[in-house]
C-alpha positions as CSV (number, residue, x, y, z in Angstrom):
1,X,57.4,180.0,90.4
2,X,55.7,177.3,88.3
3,X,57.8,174.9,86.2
4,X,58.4,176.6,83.3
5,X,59.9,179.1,84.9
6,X,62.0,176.5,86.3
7,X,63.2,175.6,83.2
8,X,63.8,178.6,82.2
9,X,66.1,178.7,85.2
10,X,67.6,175.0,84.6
11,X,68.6,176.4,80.9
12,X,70.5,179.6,82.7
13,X,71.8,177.6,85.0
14,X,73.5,175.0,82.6
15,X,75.1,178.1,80.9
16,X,76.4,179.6,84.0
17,X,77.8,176.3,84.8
18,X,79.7,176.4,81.8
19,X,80.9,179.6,82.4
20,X,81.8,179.7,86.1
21,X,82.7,177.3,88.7
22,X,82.8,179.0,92.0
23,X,79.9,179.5,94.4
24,X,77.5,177.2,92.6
25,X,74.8,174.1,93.8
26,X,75.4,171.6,91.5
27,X,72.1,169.9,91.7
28,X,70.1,167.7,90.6
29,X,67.5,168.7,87.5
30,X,64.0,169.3,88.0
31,X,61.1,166.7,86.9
32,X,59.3,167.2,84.5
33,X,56.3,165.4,86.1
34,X,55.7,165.6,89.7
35,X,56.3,167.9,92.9
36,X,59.4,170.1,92.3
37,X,59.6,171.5,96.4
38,X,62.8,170.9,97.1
39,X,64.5,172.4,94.0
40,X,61.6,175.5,94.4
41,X,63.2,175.7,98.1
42,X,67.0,175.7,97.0
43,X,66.5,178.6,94.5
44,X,64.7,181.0,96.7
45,X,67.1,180.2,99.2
46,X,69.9,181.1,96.7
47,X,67.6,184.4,95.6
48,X,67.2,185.4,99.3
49,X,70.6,185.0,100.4
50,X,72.8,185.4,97.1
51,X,76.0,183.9,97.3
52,X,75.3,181.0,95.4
53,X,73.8,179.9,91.9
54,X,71.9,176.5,91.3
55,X,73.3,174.7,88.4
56,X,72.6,171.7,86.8
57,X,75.2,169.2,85.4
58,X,73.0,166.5,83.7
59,X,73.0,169.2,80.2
60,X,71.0,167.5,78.0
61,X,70.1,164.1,79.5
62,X,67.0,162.4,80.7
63,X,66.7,162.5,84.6
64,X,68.6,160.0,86.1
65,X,67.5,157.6,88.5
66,X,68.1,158.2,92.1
67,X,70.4,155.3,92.2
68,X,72.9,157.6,89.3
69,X,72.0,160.9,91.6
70,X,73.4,159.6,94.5
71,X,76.7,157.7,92.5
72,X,77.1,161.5,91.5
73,X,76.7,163.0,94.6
74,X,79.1,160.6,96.8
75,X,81.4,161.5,93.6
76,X,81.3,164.8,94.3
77,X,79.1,165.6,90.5
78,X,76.4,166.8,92.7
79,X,76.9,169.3,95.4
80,X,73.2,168.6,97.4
81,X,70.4,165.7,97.0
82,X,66.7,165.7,98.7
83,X,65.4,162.7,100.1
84,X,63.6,160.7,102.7
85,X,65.7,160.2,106.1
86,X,67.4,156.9,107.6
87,X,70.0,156.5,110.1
88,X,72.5,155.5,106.9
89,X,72.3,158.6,105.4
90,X,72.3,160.7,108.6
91,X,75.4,159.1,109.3
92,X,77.0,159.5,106.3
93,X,75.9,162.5,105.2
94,X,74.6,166.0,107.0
95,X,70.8,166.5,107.0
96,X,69.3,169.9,107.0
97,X,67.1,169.2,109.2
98,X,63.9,171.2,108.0
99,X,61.6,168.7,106.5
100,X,60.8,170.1,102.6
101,X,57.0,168.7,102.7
102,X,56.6,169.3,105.8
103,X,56.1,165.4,107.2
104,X,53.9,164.7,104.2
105,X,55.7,161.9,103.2
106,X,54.7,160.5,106.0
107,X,51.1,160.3,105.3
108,X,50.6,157.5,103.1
109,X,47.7,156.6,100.8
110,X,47.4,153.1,99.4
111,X,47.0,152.9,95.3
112,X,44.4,149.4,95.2
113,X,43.1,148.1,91.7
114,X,39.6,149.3,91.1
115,X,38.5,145.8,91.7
116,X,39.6,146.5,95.4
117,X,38.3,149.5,96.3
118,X,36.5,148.7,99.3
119,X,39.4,146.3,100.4
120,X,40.4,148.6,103.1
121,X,37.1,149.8,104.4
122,X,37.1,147.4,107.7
123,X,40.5,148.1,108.4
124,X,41.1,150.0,111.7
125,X,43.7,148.5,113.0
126,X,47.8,147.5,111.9
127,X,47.1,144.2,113.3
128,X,44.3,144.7,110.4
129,X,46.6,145.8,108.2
130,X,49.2,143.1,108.3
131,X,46.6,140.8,106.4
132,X,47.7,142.6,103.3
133,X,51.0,141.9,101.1
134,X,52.1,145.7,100.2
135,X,54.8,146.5,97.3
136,X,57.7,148.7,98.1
137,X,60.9,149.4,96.7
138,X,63.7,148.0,97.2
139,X,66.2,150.0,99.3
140,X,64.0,152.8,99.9
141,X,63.7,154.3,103.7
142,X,59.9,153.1,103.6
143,X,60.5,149.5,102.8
144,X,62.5,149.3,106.2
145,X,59.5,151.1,108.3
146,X,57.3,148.9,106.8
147,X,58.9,145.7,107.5
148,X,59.8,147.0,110.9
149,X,56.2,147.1,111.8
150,X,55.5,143.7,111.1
151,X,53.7,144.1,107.6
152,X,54.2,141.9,104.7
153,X,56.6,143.8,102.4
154,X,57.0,142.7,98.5
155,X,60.2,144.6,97.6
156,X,60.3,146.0,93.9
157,X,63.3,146.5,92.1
158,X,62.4,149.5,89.5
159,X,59.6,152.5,90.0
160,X,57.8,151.7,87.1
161,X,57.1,147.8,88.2
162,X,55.2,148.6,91.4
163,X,51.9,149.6,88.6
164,X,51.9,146.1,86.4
165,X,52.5,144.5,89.6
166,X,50.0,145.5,91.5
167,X,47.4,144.8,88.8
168,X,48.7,141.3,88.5
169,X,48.0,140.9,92.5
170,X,51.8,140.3,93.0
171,X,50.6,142.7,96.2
172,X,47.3,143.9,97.5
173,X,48.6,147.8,97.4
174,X,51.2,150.7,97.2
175,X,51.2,153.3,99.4
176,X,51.9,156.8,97.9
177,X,53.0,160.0,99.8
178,X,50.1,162.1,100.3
179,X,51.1,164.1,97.2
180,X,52.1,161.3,94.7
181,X,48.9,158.8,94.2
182,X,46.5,161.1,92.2
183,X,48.9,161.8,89.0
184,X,50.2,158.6,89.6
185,X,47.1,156.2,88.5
186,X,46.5,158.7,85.8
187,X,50.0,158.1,84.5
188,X,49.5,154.5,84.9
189,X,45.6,154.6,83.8
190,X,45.9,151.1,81.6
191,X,47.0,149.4,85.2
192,X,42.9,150.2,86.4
193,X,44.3,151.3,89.5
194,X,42.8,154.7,92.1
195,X,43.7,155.7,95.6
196,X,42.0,154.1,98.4
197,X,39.5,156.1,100.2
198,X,39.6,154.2,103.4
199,X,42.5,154.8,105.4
200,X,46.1,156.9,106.2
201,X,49.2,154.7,107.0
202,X,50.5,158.0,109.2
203,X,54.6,157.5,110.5
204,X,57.4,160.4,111.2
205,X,59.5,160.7,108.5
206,X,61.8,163.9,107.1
207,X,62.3,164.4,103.8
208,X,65.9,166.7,103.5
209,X,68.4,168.5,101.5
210,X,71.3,166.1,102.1
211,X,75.4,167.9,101.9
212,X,78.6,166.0,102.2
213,X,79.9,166.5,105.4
214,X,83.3,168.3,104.8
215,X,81.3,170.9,102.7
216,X,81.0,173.0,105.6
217,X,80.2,176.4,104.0
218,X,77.5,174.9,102.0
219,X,75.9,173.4,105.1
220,X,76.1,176.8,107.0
221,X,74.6,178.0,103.8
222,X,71.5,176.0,103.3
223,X,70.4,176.1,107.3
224,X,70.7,179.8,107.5
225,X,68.3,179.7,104.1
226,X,66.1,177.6,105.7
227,X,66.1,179.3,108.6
228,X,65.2,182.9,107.0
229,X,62.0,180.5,104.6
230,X,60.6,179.1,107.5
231,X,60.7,182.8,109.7
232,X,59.1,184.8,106.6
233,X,56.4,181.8,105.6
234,X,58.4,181.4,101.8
235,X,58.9,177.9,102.4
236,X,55.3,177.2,103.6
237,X,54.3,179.3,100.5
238,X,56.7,177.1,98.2
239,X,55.0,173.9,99.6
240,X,51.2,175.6,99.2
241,X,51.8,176.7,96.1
242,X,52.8,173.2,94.4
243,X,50.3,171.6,92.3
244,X,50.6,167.9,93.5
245,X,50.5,169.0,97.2
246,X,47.5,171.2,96.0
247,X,46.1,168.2,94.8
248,X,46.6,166.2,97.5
249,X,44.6,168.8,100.0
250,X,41.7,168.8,97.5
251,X,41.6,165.0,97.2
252,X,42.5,163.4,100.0
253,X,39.8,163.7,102.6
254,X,42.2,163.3,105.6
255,X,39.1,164.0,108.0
256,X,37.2,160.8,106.7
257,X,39.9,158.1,107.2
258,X,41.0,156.0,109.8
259,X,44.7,156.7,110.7
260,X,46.9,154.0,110.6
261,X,50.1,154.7,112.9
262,X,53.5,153.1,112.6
263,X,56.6,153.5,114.1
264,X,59.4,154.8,112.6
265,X,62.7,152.8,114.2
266,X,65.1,154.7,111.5
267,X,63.9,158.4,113.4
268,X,67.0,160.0,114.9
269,X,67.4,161.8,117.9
270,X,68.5,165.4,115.6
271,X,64.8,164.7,113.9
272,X,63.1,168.3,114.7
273,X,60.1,166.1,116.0
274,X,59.4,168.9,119.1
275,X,58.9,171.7,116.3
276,X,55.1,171.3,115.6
277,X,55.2,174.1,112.9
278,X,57.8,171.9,110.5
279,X,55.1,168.9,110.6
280,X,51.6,168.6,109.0
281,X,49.3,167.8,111.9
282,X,46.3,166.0,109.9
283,X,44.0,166.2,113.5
284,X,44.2,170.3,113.5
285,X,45.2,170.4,109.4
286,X,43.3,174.2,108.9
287,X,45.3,175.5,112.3
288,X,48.3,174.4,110.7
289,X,47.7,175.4,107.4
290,X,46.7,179.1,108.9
291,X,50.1,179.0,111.1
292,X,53.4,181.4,109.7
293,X,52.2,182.6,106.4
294,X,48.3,182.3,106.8
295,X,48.5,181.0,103.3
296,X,45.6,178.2,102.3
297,X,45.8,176.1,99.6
298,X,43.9,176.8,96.9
């Protein structure tokens, strides 16, 4: 499924919202830019098991920021959100725990100006590291790792600052999920900014559908889905098949980098961390990728 065809769905969907309001996802919309896993994940899941129809409720807006997705989703607007794990959420909310990249959120690659392109290239250590201001968001699960592990954390208020910022030297960098960095300084290309070549900042992290806790049939729902994608390889083959995490295979040169590890104190003891198949494993990456659905990426 590429993302026209999600579109294509999103438009059927907003029609069968208005016509129907039983046994629906209300979700949230795809983006136009960027990795669309998750939402790829929740329709087949929806196509394999029936049931249930993925609508959208934001008809003919602009994608709202996470901040308005999650307003909507504690109001009960939205049925299901996707994001990265902390205890907070895992509390409040129930996790499915079947991590939708696969850990490779957890596999960070610094964005550096050009001008710093070899800033990195001595750096082997996190006591190395922590010589370096980084710019995070503010609120976001990272920013908590980060400063948990003793590095020098320049919180950001908006997305779109981190770029201007960066060039400016408010920080030294901006680490990106594996996926994110190589659309993201062509998006920003007036900033002069590329992905260092250097390193990994590697840490355990799960990325999750997340469903109100009292929506019990839902959450029965969306395991057994998982469940059945993870058994027949579709999930795998969702992931595989998405053109930023193609990207990020092609580009990335995992083999040539020193690995950075940091601990993750926001990890939870319902984290599937014993399931090696559910987590990239950059030191045996072409075992992995051959694992389940023998798929490679392209």
């Amino acid at each position: 499924m590429n993302l026209k065809s999600l579109f294509v769905l999103a438009a059927i969907g907003l029609v069968s919202a208005n016509c129907f309001s039983q046994n629906t996802i209300k979700s949230p919309a795809p983006t136009p830019s960027g990795s669309n896993v998750a939402l790829f994940v929740l329709h087949k899941i929806a196509e394999v098991q029936g049931g249930y129809e993925v609508v959208y409720p934001y008809e003919g807006q602009e994608r709202p920021s996470f901040a308005k997705q999650l307003a909507d989703f504690e109001a009960g607007d939205l049925d299901v959100m996707w994001t990265l794990a902390n205890r907070k959420y895992e509390e409040d909310y129930q996790a499915i725990y079947y991590p939708l990249y696969y850990g490779m959120f957890g596999l960070r690659l610094p964005i550096v100006t050009n001008e710093n392109l070899q800033m990195f290239r001595g750096v082997k250590t996190l006591n190395d590291l922590k010589r370096f201001k980084v710019g995070q968001g503010l609120g976001w699960a990272d920013t908590d790792i980060l400063q948990a592990n003793g590095l020098d954390v320049v919180e950001v208020t908006k997305y779109p600052n981190h770029f201007p910022m960066l060039e400016g030297e408010r920080f030294d960098y901006f680490p990106r999920a594996m996926h994110e960095p190589w659309s993201e300084v062509k998006t920003w290309s007036k900033y002069n900014l590329t992905v260092d070549p250097h390193i990994v900042i590697r840490y355990k992290v799960g990325f999750y559908f997340f469903v109100k806790k009292k929506d019990v049939a839902l959450i029965r729902y969306l395991n057994e889905g998982m469940a059945k994608l993870e058994e027949n390889g579709m999930h795998k083959q969702i992931f595989l098949d998405d053109e930023e995490v193609q990207m990020a295979f092609r580009n990335s040169n995992l083999e040539n980098r020193i690995v950075i590890d940091l601990a993750n104190p926001e990890l939870t003891k319902n984290t599937p961390s014993d399931d090696s198949g559910l987590w990239l494993d950059i030191n045996n990456l072409d075992e992995w990728l051959r694992g389940q659905s023998g798929a490679t990426p392209e």
